[in-house]
N, C-alpha and C positions, 0 to 999 in steps of 0.2 A: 318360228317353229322351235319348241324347245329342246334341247340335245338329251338323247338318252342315255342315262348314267352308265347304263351297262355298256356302251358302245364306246373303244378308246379312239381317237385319230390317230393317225396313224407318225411315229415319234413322239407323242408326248409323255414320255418319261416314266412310264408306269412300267418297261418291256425291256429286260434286257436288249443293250444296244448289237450284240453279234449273239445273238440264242442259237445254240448248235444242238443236236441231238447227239444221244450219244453213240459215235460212231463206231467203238468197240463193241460195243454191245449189241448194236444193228448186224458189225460184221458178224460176229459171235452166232446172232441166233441164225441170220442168213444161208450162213455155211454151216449150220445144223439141220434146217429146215428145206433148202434145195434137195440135197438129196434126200431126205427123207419122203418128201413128195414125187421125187423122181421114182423111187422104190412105190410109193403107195400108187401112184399111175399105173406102174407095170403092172403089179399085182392086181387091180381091178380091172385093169384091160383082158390080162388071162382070168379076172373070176367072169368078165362079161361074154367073153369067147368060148366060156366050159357051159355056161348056163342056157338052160333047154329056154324056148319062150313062155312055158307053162308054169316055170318055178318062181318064186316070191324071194327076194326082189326079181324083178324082170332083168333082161342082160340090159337094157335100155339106160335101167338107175344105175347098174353098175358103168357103162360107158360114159353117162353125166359124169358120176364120181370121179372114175380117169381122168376127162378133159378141165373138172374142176383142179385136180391135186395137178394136172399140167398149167390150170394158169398159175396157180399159186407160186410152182415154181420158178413158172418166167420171172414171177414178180421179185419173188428172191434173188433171182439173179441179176436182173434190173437194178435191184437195189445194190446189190456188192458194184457193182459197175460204178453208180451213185457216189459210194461210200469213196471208192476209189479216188473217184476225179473232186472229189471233195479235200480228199489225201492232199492228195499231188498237189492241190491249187493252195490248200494250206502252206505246206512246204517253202511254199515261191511266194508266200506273201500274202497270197491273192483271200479274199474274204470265205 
């Protein structure tokens, strides 16, 4: 079967050997971005709480809205956690 070019195995020399992302710039946008989806949550939870069921968008779209701009910001927080133990493990040597 022949190997497809586009596909590397995995070490062979094409990838840096310790590829990091960059972790300032993760923390950066992170703790920009948390709270900002924490505020956009709020705020569409009370546009979905003000909204009749007859008005366009429905409170419905606006409650998806919420729960999306809530996961978003778990996820940004998740990530700082990430970033964090990545820190620390730096620090001590560790990869």
């Amino acid at each position: 079967m022949p190997r497809d070019p586009r596909r590397h195995a995995p070490g062979d020399g094409s990838e840096p050997l310790r590829a990091r992302s960059d972790l300032r710039l993760r923390r950066r946008l992170s703790l920009v971005f948390a709270p900002a989806f924490a505020v956009g949550a709020v705020l569409l939870a009370l546009r979905a709480l003000r909204a009749t069921p007859g008005s366009e968008p429905s409170p419905t779209v606006y409650g998806v809205l919420a729960a999306l701009c809530m996961v978003l910001m778990t996820v940004a927080i998740a990530d700082l956690y990430v970033i964090e133990r990545r820190t620390r493990a730096g620090r001590r040597g560790r990869g």
